[in-house]
C-alpha positions in Angstrom: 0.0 0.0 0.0 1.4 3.3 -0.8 2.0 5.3 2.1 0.9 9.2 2.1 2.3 12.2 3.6 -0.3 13.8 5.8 -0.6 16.8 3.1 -1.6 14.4 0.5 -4.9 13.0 2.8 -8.2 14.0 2.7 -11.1 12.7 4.9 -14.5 13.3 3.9 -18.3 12.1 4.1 -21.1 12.3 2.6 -24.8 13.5 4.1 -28.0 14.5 3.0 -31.4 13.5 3.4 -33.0 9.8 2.9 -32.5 8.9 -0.9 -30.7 11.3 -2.3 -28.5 9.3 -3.7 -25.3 9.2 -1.8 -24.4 5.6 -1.9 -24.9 5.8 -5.5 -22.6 8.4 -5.6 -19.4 6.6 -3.7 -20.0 3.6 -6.2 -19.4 6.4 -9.1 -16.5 7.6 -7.1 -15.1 4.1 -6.4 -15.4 3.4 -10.1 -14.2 6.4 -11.4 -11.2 5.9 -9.1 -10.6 2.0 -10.8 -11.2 0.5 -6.8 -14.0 -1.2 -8.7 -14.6 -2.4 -11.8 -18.4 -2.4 -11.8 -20.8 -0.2 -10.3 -23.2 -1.6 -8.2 -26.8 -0.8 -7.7 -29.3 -0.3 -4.4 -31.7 -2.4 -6.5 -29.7 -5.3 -6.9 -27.7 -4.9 -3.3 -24.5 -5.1 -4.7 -23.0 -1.7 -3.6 -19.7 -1.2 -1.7 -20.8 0.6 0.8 -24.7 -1.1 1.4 -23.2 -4.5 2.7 -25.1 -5.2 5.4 -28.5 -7.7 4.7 -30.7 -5.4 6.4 -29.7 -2.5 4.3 -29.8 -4.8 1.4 -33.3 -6.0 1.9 -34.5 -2.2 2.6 -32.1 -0.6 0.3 -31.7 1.8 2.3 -28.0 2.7 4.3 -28.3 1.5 7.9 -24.7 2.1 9.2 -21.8 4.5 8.1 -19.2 3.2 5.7 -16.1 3.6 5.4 -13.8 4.1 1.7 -11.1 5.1 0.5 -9.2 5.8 -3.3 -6.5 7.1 -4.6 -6.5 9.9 -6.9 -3.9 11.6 -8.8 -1.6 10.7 -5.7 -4.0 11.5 -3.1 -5.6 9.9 -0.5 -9.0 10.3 0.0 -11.2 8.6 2.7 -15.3 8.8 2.1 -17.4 7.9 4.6 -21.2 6.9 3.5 -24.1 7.8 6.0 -27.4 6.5 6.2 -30.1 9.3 5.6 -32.9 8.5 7.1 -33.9 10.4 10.7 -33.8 7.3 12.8 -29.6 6.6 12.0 -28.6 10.4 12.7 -25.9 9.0 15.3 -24.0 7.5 12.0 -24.0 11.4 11.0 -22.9 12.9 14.3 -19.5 10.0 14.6 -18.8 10.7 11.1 -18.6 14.2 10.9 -16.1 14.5 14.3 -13.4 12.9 11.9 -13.7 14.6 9.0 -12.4 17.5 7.2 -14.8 18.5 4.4 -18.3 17.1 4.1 -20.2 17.3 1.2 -24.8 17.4 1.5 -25.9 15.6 -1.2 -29.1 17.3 -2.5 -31.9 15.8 -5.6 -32.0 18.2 -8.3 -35.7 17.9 -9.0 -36.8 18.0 -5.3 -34.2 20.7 -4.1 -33.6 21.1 0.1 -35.2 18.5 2.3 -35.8 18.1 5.7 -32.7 15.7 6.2 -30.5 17.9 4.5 -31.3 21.0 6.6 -30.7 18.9 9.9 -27.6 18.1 8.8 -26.2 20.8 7.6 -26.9 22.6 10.8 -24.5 20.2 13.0 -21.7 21.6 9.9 -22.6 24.8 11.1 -21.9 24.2 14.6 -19.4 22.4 14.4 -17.3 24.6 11.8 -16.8 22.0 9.6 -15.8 22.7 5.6 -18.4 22.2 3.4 -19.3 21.6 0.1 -22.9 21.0 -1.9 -23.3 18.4 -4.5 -26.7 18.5 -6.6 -27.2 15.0 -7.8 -29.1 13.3 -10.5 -29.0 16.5 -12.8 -30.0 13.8 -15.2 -33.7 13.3 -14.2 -35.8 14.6 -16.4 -37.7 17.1 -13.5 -34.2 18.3 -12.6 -34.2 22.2 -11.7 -30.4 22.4 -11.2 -30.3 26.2 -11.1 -33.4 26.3 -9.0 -32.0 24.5 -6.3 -29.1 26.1 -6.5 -31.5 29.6 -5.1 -33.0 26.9 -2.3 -29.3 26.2 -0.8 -28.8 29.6 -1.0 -31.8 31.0 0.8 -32.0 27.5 2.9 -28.6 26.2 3.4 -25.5 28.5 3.0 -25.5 31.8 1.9 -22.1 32.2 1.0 -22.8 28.7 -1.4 -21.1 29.1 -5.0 -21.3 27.0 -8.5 -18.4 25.7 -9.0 -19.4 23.2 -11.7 -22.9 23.2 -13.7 -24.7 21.5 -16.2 -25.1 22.5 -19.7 -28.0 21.0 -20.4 -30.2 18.8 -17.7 -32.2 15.6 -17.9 -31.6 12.8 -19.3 -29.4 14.5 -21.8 -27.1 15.9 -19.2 -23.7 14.4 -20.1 -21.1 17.6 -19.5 -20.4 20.5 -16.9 -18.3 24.0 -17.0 -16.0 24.2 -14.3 -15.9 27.8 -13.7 -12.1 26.8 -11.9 -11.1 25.5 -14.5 -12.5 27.3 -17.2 -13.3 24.4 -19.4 -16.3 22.2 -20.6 -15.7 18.0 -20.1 -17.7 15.8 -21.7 -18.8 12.4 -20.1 -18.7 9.0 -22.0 -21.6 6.5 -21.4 -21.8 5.1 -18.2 -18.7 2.8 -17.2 -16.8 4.1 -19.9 -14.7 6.5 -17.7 -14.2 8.7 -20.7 -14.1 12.5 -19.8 -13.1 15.1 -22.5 -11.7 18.3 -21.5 -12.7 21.3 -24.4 -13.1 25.0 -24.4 -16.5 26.4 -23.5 -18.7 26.9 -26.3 -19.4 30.8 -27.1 -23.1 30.5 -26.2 -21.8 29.3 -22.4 -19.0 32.1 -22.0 -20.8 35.0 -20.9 -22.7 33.1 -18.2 -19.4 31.0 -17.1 -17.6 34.2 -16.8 -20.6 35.7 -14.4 -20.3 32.4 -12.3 -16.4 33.0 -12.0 -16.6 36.3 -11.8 -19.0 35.8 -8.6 -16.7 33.3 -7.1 -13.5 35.6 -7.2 -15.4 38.7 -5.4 -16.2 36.3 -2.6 -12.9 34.9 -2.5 -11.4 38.2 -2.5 -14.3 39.2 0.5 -12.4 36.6 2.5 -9.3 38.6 2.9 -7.9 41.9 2.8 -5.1 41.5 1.2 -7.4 39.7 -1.7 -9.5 42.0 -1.7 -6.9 45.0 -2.7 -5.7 43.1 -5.3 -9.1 42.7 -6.6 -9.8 46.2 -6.6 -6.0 47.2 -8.2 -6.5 44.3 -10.8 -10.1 44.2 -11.7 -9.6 40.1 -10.9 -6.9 37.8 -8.9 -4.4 35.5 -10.5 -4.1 31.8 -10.7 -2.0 31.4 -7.9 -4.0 33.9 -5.9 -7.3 32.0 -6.6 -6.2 29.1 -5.8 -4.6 29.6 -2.1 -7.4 32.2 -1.7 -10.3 29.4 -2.6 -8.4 26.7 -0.4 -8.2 29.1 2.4 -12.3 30.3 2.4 -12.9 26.6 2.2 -11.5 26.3 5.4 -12.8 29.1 6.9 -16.3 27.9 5.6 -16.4 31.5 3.1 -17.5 29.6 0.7 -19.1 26.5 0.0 -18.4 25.1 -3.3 -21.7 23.8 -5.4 -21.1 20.7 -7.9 -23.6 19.8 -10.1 -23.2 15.4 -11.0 -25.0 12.2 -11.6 -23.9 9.0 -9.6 -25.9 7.4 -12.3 -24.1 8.5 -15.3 -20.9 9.5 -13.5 -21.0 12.7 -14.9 -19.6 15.7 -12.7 -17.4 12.6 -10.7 -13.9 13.7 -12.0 -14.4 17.3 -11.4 -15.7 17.1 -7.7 -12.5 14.5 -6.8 -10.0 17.4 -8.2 -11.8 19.7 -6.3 -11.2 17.4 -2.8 -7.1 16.7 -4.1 -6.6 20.4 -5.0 -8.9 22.5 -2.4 -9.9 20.8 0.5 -8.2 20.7 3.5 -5.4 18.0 4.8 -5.6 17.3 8.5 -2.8 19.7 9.2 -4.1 22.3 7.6 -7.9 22.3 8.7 -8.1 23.2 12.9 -5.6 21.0 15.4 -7.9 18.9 17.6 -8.1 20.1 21.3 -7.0 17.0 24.0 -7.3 17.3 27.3 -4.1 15.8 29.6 -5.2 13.0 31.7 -5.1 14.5 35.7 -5.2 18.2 34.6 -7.3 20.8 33.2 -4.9 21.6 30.9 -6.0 21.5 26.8 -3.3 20.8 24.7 -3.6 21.2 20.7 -2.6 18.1 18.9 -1.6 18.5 15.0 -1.8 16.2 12.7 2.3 15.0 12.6 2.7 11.7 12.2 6.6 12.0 14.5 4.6 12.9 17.5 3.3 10.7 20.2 0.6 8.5 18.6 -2.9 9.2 19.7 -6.2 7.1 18.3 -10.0 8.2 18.3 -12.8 5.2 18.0 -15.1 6.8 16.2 -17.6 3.9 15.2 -17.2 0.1 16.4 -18.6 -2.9 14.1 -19.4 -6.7 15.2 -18.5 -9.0 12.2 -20.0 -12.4 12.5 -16.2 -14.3 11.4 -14.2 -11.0 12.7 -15.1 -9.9 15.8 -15.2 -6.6 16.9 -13.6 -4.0 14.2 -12.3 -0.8 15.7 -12.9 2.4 13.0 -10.6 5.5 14.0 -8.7 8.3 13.3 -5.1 8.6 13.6 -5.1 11.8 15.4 -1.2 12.2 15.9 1.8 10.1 15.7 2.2 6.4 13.8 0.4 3.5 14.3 1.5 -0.3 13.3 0.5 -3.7 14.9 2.2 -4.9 17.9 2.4 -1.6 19.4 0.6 -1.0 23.1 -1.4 1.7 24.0 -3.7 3.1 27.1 -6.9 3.6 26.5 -7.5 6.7 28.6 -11.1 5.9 29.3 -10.4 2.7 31.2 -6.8 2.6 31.9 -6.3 -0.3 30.2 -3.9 -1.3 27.6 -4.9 -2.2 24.4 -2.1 -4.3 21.3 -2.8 -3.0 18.3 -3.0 -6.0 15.9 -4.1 -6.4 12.2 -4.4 -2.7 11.0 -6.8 -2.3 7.5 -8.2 0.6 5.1 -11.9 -0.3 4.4 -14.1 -0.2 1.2 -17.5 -1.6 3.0 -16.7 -4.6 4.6 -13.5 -4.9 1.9 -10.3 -4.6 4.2 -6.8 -3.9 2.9 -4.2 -5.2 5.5 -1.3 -2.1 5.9 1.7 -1.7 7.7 0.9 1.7 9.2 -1.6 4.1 9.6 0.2 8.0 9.6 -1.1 10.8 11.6 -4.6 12.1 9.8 -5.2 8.7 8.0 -8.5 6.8 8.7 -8.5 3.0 9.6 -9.6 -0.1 11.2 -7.9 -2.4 13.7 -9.9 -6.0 14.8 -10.1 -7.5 18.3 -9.5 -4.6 20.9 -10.6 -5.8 23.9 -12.0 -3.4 26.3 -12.4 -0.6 23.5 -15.2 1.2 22.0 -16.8 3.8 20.2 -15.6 7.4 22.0 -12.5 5.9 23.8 -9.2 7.4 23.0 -6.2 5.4 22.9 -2.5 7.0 23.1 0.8 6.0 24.3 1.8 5.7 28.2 4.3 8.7 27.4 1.4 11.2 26.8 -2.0 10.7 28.5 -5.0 12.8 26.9 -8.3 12.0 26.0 -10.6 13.8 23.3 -13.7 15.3 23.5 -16.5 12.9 22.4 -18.8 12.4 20.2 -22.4 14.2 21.2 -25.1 11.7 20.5 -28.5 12.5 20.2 -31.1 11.7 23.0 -33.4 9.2 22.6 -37.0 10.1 20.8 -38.7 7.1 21.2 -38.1 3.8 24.0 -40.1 0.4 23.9 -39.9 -2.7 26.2 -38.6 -6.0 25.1 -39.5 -9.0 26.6 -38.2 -12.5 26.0 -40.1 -15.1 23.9 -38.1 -18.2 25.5 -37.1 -18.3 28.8 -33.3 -18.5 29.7 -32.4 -16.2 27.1 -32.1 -13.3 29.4 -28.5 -13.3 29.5 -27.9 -13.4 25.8 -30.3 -10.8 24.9 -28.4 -8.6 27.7 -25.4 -9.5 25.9 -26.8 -8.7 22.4 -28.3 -5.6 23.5 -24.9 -4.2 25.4 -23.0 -5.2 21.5 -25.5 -3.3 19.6 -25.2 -0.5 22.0 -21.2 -0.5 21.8 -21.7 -0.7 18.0 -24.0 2.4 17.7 -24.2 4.3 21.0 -27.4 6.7 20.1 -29.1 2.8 20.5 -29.6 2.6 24.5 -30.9 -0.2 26.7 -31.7 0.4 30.3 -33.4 -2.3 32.4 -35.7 -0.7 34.8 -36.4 -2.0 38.2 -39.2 -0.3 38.9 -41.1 -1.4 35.7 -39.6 -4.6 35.9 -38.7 -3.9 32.1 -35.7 -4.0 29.7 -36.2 -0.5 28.2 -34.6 -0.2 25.1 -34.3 3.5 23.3 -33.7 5.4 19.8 -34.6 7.6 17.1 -37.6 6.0 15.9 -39.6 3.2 14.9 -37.7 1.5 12.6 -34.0 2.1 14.9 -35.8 -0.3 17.8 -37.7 -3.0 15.2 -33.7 -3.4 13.4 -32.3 -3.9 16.7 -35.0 -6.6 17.6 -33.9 -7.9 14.1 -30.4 -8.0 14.9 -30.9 -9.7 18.2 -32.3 -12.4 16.3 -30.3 -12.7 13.1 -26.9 -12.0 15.2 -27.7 -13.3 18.5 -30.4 -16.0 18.0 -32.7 -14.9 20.3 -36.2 -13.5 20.0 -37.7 -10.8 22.0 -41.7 -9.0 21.5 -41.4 -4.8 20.9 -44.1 -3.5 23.4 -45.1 -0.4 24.7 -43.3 0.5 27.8 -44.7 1.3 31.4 -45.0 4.4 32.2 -43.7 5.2 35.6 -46.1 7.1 37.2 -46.1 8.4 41.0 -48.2 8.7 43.9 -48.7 11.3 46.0 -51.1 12.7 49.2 -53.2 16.0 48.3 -54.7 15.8 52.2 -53.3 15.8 55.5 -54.0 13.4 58.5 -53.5 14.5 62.1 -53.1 11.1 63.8 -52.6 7.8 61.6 -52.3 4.4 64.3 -51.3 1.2 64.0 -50.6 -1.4 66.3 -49.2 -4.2 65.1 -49.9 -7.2 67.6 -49.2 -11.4 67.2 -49.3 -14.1 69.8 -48.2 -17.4 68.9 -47.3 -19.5 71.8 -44.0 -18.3 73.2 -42.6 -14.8 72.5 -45.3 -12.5 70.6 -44.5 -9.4 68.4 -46.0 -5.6 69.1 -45.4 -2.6 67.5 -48.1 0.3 67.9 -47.0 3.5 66.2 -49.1 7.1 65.9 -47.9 9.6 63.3 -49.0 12.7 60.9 -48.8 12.8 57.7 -48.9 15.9 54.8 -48.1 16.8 51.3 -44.8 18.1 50.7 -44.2 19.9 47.4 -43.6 18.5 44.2 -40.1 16.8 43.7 -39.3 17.3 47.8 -39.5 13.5 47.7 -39.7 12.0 51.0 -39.4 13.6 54.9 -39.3 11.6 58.1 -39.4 13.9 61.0 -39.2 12.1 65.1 -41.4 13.9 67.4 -41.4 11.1 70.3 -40.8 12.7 73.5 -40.8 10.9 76.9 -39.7 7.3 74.9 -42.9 6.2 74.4 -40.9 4.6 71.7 -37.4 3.6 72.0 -34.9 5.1 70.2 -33.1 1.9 68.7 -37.2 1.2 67.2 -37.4 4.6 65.1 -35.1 3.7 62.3 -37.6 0.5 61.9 -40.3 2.4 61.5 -39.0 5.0 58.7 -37.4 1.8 57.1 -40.6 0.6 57.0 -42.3 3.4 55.6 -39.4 4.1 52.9 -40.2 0.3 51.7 -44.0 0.4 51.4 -43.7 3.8 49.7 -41.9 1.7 46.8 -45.2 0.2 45.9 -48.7 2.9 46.3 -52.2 1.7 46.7 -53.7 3.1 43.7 -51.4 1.3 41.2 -48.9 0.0 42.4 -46.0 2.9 41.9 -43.7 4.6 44.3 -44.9 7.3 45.9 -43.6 10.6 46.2 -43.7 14.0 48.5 -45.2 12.9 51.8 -43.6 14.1 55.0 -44.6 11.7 57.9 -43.7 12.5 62.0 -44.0 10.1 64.4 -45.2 11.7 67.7 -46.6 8.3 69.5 -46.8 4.9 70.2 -46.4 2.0 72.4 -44.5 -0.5 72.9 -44.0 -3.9 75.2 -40.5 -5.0 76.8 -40.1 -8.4 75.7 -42.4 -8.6 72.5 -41.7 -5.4 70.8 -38.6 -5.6 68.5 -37.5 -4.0 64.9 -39.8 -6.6 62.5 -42.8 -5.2 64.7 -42.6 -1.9 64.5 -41.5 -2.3 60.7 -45.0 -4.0 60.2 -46.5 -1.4 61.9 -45.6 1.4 60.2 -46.2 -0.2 56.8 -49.3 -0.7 58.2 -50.3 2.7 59.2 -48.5 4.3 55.8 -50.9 2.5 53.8 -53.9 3.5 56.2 -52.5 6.9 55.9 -52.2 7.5 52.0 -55.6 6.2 51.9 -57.1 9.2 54.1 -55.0 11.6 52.8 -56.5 12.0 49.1 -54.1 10.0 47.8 -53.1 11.0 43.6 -51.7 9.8 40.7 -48.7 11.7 39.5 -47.5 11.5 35.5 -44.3 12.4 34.1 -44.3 15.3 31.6 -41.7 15.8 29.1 -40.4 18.7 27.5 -40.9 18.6 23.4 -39.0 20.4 21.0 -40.8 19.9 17.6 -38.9 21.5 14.4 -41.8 21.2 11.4 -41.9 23.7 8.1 -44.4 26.0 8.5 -47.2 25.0 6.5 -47.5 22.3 8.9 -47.4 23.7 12.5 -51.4 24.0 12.6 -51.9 20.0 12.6 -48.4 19.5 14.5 -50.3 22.0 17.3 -53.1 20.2 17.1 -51.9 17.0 17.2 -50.0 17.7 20.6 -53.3 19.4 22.1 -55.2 15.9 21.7 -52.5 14.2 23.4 -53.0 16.4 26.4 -49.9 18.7 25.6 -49.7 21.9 27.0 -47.9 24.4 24.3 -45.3 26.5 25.9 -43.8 28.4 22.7 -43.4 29.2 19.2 -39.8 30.0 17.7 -38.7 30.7 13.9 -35.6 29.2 12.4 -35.0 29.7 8.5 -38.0 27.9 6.7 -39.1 26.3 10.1 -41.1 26.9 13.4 -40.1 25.4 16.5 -43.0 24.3 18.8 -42.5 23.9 22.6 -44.8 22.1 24.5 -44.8 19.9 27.6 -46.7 16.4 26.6 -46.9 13.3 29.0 -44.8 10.2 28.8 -48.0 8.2 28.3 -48.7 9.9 25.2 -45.3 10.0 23.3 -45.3 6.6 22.1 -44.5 6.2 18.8 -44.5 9.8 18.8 -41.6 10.5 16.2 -43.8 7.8 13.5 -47.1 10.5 14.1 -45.1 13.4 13.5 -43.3 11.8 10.5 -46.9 10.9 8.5 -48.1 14.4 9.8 -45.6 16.1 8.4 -44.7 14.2 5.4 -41.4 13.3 6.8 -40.0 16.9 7.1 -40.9 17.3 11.0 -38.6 16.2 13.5 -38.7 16.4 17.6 -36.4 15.8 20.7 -37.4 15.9 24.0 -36.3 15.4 27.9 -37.8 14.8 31.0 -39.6 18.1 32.6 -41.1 16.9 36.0 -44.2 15.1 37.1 -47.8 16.6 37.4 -51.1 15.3 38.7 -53.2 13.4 36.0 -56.4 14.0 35.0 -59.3 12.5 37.0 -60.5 10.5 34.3 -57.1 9.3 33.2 -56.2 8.4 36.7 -59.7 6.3 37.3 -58.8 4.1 34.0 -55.2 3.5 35.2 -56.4 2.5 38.8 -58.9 0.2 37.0 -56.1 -1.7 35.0 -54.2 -2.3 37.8 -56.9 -3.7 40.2 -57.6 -5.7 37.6 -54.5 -7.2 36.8 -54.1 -7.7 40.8 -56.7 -9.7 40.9 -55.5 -11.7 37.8 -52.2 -12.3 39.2 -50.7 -10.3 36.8 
């Protein structure tokens, strides 16, 4: 394998909304690039990156994947992401380690949802950016159109860089404005491209496009910029280290205009990476932070300095293992070599080292400071940890996952397969951490969470195809509370057994009241004059604290009560702990029962982002499922609604909004606190539970 200085690698990916075309695109690229010698299709499942039998079966991308190619001596890495809502966490691991990424838009149907959402976390996180408009050659293609969209939509500061002289199905050539030249495209496969001059009727509208793509360059910089104004243009050299640099900057966003299916547009765009986008070194150093200290240190991309190592994304092969994708942040890596992973402490041997094309590994030597790669069978390493030498200890900031939208319950179809499914459950976590499983005592349920429908029903799949184990999606418990609305002046219990022998007494007198919401629980002692002996009174909290765990309504822990014990009894030889226990169980339950007792829900805080010719049913939609709307907010083409909704109605929730909306609204949402439920609501809940009490449920 030829090895690259770090100037000579670029690391990419590719993201955009569901279907527009992106895996298509890399099989172009791969071809283009002679890694392949056939491109492969969704429809017949035989793409690089689309491996997977799930993806296969859905054709749709599931998982990130990571390429690479080598282009007029440069080494480009591409990594593939899924574009459908429910995989965003593939987006967030693959943008921390790359240096340009590219949306992928659909000519004919312009900015979507997807694209939007993704292009904000390229915002945020600073990251160089380009815009490719794909399959110029349908016949509704509006090239120039959606051109307008990504500017108004998407990036302001967005110019053509390469168009299309004529669109649809005749669309085989582009100008590159760069350039300053028309290349035609061969048939399909033939990777014939002709470079010619651009014909007289283009000129004047090449020359505009240029024209506008030197002012902003010059915009960038000062120094540009009086050059511009002295010269009336810039020179070659000056366009090209003043385009490289506003790509880093993110100044300008470079727009390509391309088929995957034709391959037209393919050659331009991979110059464009070689010549203008950033190499590690030269896009920002990554901030560590040294292991014991505060201290940040800034870590460039030089492959003589200590090595350091960033899992970005772990995959379980069936006849593998575990794979290991990551980033050589610093330094040299090569099997055999030992480092700390600064997560756990422990030490990790590097062994078989690869570059991937899908699930297509290429053994290497080395891996240089900058490169991307893959190393099998780490054992106590996963997606987030760092791994660096003993010499220099740092770790580096994570990747930020999105929270769940949507949780079910599993439960086992055969018994005895608890600790596999744990087991399968924990692997799929490691392998995509915005998948999260959580069993929950107080349900007495294995919760597993997402980003929608389909996320949870592919990870019951997996469980199955990978794991051999079978498990029913349900809908999950909510865990509701109990609480007291009334208060109760003087709650007793005496507690009294004689069987032959030594008997058990316990007689207890307390108050009880609300306390307010989220106070939780108080236990005050009022005895005076030992009517109750002081070694008794932890007994009878203790035995309070464990009857709240279950309420008399339905069953759930109950909440906010402050209870003080001012009296009791108590007999020298037949009093102990147990009998006081009992006895203030006993009264606790006698005491919620006079004291209005209440069902308490929990209410989340919802965050709904939907274009604006769909808020009204959105609104209404969160109104019949007892929402409360807290706020309205405008960003770009969408409202933002805020509302507080209860657990017990957000099931499924992100599948609603999704056929409400068309598939361009998307939500998040976090706990807020818990709140009395409706009379009505509470009276059908109590119901179910008495019910399945008396079923032996």
């Amino acid at each position: 394998m030829k090895e690259h200085d770090v100037n000579a690698i670029r690391n990419t990916t590719l993201i955009g909304h569901g279907g527009c075309g992106k895996t298509s695109l890399t099989e172009s690229i791969l071809y283009t690039a002679n890694v392949i010698n056939r491109i492969g299709t969704i429809s017949e499942g035989n793409t690089t990156s689309d491996y997977l039998s799930n993806e296969i079966e859905k054709q749709i991308s599931i998982t990130s994947s990571l390429l690479h190619l080598e282009w007029k001596n440069y080494h480009i890495n591409i990594i593939d992401t899924p574009g459908y809502a429910d995989f965003v966490g593939e987006v967030s691991s693959a943008l921390r380690v790359v240096d340009f990424a590219a949306i992928v838009l659909k000519s004919a149907e312009g900015v979507e949802v997807g694209s939007e959402i993704y292009t904000k976390f390229v915002i945020n996180d600073k990251i160089p950016a380009g815009i490719i408009i794909n399959k110029v050659d349908n016949e509704h293609s509006t090239f120039f159109s959606t051109v307008e969209k990504t500017k108004d939509r998407l990036f302001n500061n967005a110019m053509i860089l390469t168009y299309p002289v004529l669109e649809g199905p005749n669309f085989d050539s582009v100008i590159d404005v760069l350039k300053m030249k028309i290349f035609t495209y061969g048939e399909a496969g033939s990777r014939k491209v002709t470079e010619s001059d651009i014909p007289a009727d283009q000129k004047d509208k090449a020359e505009k496009y240029r024209t506008e793509l030197i002012e902003k360059i010059a915009e960038s910089s000062e120094q540009l910029m009086n050059k511009y104004f002295e010269n009336g243009t810039l020179s070659e050299e000056d366009l090209i280290s003043g385009l490289k640099k506003a790509i880093i900057e993110v100044n300008v966003i470079p727009i390509f205009a391309v088929s995957s299916i034709k391959s037209v547009g393919i050659n331009n765009y991979l110059d464009f990476i070689s010549n203008y986008c950033p190499s590690p070194l030269e896009n920002k150093p990554e901030i560590a932070t040294l292991k014991g200290k505060e201290n940040k240190v800034e870590l460039l991309a030089d492959a003589t300095k200590e090595p350091v190592l960033f899992i970005f994304k772990t995959i379980a092969e069936k006849h593998v293992g575990e794979l290991s994708l990551f980033k050589v942040i610093s330094g040299t890596v090569h099997p055999g070599m030992d480092l700390i992973n600064q997560n756990n402490g422990k030490t990790e041997r590097i062994s078989q080292l690869s570059l991937l094309n899908g699930h297509n590994r290429t053994e290497v030597e080395k891996l240089y400071a900058g490169d991307l790669g893959a190393v099998v069978k780490l054992k106590d390493t996963h997606t987030n940890n760092t791994l660096s030498s003993k010499a220099f200890s740092v770790s580096l900031k994570p990747i930020e996952f999105p929270e769940a939208a949507i949780r079910g319950a599993i439960i086992p179809k055969a018994k005895g397969d608890e600790d596999k499914i744990a087991s399968g459950l924990h692997t799929l976590h490691e392998e995509d951490p915005s998948f999260n499983v959580k069993f929950e005592p107080e349900l007495s349920q294995t919760i597993i969470s997402g980003q929608g429908e389909l996320h949870l029903n592919l990870a019951v799949k997996r469980l199955k195809e990978r794991f051999g184990v079978e498990v029913d999606l349900i809908e999950p418990k909510v865990p509701f509370r109990e609480a007291i609305k009334g208060k109760a002046d003087d709650i007793e219990y005496k507690h009294k057994k004689q069987s032959g022998g030594r008997g058990q007494y316990g007689h207890v007198r307390f108050r009880m009241e609300p306390l307010p919401r989220g106070k939780g629980f108080e236990f005050v002692n009022n005895i005076v004059g030992g009517a109750i002996p002081g070694r008794f009174i932890p007994a009878v909290e203790k035995g309070i604290i464990e009857t709240m765990e279950k309420g008399p309504l339905s069953g759930n822990k109950v909440v906010d009560v402050k209870v003080a014990l001012f009296d009791g009894t108590f007999h020298n030889v037949d009093s102990d702990e147990m009998s006081f226990k009992l006895a203030a169980s006993q009264a606790f339950k006698k005491g919620m029962l006079a004291c209005k007792p209440c069902l308490l829900e929990p209410i989340y805080e919802v965050e709904v982002t939907v274009p604006e010719e769909y808020m009204g049913d959105v609104m209404g939609d969160i109104s019949s499922k007892r929402g409360k709307i807290l706020g309205m907010d405008s960003d770009g083409h969408f409202q933002i609604i805020k509302a507080n909704v209860p657990l017990a109605e957000l099931y499924k929730y992100s599948s609603n909004l999704r056929s409400l909306t068309q598939g361009r609204g998307m939500h998040k949402r976090h706990f807020s606190h818990y709140e009395e439920v409706p009379k009505e609501v509470e009276n059908k809940i109590v119901d179910e539970y008495k019910k399945a009490k008396e079923e032996g449920k």
